[in-house]
N, C-alpha and C positions, 0 to 999 in steps of 0.2 A: 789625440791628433790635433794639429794646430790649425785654429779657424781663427779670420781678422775681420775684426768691426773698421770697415773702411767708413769715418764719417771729414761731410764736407759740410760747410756752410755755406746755403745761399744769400746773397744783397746783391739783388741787380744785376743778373750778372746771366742773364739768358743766354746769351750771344757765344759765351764760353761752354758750353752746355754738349753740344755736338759731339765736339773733340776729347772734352772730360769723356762721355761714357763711351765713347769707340776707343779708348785707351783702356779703360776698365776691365771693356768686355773682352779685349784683343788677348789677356792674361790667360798666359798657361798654370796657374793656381789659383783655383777656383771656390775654394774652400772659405770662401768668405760674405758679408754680408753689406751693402752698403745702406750706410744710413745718410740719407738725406735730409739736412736742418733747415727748413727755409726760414731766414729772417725776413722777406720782403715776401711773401705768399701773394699773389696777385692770377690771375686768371691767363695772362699772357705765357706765364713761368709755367702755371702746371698744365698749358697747352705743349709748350716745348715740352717740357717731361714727358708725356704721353708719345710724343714722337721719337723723343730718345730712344725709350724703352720697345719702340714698336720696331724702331732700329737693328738696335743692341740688345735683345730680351734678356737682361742680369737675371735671372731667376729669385734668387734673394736681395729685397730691396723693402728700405721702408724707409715711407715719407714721412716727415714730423714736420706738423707747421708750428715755429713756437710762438705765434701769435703780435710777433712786434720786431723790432731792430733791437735785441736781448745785447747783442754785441759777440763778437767772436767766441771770447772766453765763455760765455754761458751757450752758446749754441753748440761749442765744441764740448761741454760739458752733458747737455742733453744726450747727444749723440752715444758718447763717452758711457754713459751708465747704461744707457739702451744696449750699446754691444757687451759690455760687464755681466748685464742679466741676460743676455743671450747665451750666455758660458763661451765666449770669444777670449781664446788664449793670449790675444794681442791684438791692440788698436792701430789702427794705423791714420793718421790725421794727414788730411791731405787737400790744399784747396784743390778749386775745380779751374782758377785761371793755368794748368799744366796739362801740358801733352805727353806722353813719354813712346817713344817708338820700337823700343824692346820690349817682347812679352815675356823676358823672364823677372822683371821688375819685383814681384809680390814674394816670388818664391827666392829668390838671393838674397833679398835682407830678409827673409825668415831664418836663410839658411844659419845666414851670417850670425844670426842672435841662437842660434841652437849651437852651432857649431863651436863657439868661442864665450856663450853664455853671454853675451852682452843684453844691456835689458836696452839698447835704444839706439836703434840704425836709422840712416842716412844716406840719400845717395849724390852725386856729383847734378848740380842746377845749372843749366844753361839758361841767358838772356832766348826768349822764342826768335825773334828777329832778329837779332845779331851773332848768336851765335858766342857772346864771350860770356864767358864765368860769372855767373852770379853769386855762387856761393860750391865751395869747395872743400867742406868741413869748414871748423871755425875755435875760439876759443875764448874765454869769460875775461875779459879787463877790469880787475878787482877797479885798478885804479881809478879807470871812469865809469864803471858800474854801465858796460857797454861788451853787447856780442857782436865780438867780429866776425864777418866772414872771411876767411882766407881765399886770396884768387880773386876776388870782387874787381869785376870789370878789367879785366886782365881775358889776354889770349891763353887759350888752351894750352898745356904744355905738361911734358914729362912729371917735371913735380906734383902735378895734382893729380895726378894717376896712382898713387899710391896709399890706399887703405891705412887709416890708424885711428886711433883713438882719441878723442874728441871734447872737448868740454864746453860748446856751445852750438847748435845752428838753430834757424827758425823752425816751428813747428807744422809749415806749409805743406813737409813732405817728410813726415817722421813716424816709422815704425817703434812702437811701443808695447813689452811686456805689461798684462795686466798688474802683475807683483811692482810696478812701481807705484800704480793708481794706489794697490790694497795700504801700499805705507808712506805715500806722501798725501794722498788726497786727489782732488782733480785740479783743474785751472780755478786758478785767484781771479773773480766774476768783476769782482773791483774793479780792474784792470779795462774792463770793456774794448777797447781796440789798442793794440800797441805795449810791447813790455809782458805780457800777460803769455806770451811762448818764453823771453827769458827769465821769466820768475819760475817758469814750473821747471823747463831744462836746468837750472842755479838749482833749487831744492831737490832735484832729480840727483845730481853729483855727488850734491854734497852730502845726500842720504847715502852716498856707495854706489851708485848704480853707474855705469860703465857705458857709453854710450860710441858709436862706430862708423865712421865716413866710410863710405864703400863705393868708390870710382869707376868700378864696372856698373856700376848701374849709371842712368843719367835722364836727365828728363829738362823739359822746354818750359820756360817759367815766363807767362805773358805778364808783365810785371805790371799789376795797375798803378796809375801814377791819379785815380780821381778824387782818393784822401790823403796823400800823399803833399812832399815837397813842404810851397807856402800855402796850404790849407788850413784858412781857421782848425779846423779840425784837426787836423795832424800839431799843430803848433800846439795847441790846448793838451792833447792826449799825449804827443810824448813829453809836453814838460813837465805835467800831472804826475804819468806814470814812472817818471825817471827820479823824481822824488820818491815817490810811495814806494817804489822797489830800492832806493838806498836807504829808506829809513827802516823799509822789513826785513832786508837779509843781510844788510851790511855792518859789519862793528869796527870800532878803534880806529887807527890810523886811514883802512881803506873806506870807511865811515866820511873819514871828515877829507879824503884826497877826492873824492869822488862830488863830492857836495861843491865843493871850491873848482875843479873842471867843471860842473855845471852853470855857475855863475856865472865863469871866463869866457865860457864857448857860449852862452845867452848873449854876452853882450855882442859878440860878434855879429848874429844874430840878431840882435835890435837894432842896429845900424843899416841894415837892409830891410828890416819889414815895413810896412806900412802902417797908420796908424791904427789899424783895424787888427792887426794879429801881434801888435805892441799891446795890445788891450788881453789877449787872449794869452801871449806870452804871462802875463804877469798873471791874470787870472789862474790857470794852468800853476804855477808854481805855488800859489798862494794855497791853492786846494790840494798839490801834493802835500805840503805839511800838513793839512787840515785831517785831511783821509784818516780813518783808525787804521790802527794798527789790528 
């Protein structure tokens, strides 16, 4: 029988708490376990939690404090082995900034992955407050060593209604067979925020593994914008990561096509930042090359 390690990662992030597990608990498949990662563990957070749970009682739950800001990749990773050794047929990674207002959400993309043997479903992302497309399937841009989303910020409409097969989205909201963990590995911990969902979907494909946009389903994506945009931190992390992942997956022509978009579109880039994430742009690039392989 099919049981899902539902794990999320906590940073700050109280406020979204509520609605995460009245979404959770509201599922008509219940065969699952959620694991809860906290990155920022604080006294406020496991008040909310105690309230959640006195809410929503999930029966199966377990909390893991990993003791520091580990970063996505390793917290998602924690999670990841905990529901592995739990004997969970399928993970399901999911943040906690999403709401979803159908309850057959859990049980359609199991369906989907039984039904068609797909090892890694998806379902249709809406902006929470606007209402337009955040991500509607997606697919791998050898060229600039970049995952699209298809539909991005775009109105709703007929074409994205239509289920197919997929060679990219984020790992915010991604149903996952255990049998891709047993032969890729988990997430690359390098990566700490950013990039670190398209390196594993990129070695996911390209091991064979099949992956599934499924438009009957859909859910509300409150998109944090706090590491985002012109953040030191976002500027440092994807320029960092956007090296590290063309130097580890990429070869020959879309090697060196992907390397040179990256320059071009920096410079654009450097003409709008300040001198403070001109420091962080170059730092970032400088330590992608540096990273092992």
């Amino acid at each position: 029988m099919n049981k899902i390690g539902l794990v999320t990662v906590l940073y700050k992030c109280d406020e979204v708490l509520p609605d995460f597990f009245k979404s959770v608990y509201a599922q008509d498949f219940t065969k699952y376990v959620l694991y809860v990662v906290d990155n920022s563990a604080n006294e406020a957070t496991n008040t909310m939690l105690a309230s959640c749970l006195e809410k929503y009682p999930i029966a199966a739950y377990q909390y893991i404090n990993s003791g520091a800001n580990i970063g996505v990749a390793a917290g998602n990773n924690i999670g990841i082995k905990a529901a592995l050794g739990d004997g969970c047929t399928h993970v399901l990674l999911l943040n906690n900034d999403i709401e979803f207002e159908q309850q057959h959400v859990f049980s359609t993309l199991i369906s989907v992955c039984e039904r068609s043997n797909h090892a890694l479903a998806v379902p249709l992302i809406y902006y929470y407050n606007t209402h337009k497309i955040w991500m509607a399937g997606g697919y791998m841009d050898k060229w600039r060593a970049l995952g699209v989303h298809s539909g991005y910020n775009k109105d709703d409409a007929p074409t994205y209604k239509k289920g197919k097969r997929i060679t990219y989205a984020p790992t915010c909201f991604m149903l996952i067979s255990k049998k891709v963990f047993e032969q890729i590995g988990v997430m690359d911990e390098k990566y700490f925020a950013y990039y670190d969902d398209t390196d594993f979907v990129y070695r996911a494909t390209q091991a064979g593994f099949t992956m599934y946009y499924e438009p009957s389903v859909s859910l509300l994506h409150k998109v944090s914008s706090s590491t985002g945009g012109d953040s030191g931190f976002y500027v440092y992390y994807a320029s960092r990561n956007k090296i590290y992942f063309i130097r580890k997956n990429l070869k020959h022509i879309y090697k060196v096509a992907s390397i040179l978009y990256f320059f071009l579109s920096r410079i654009i880039f450097w003409l709008k930042y300040d001198s403070a994430n001109r420091k962080k742009l170059i730092q970032g690039t400088k330590d992608g090359f540096r990273l092992s392989l």
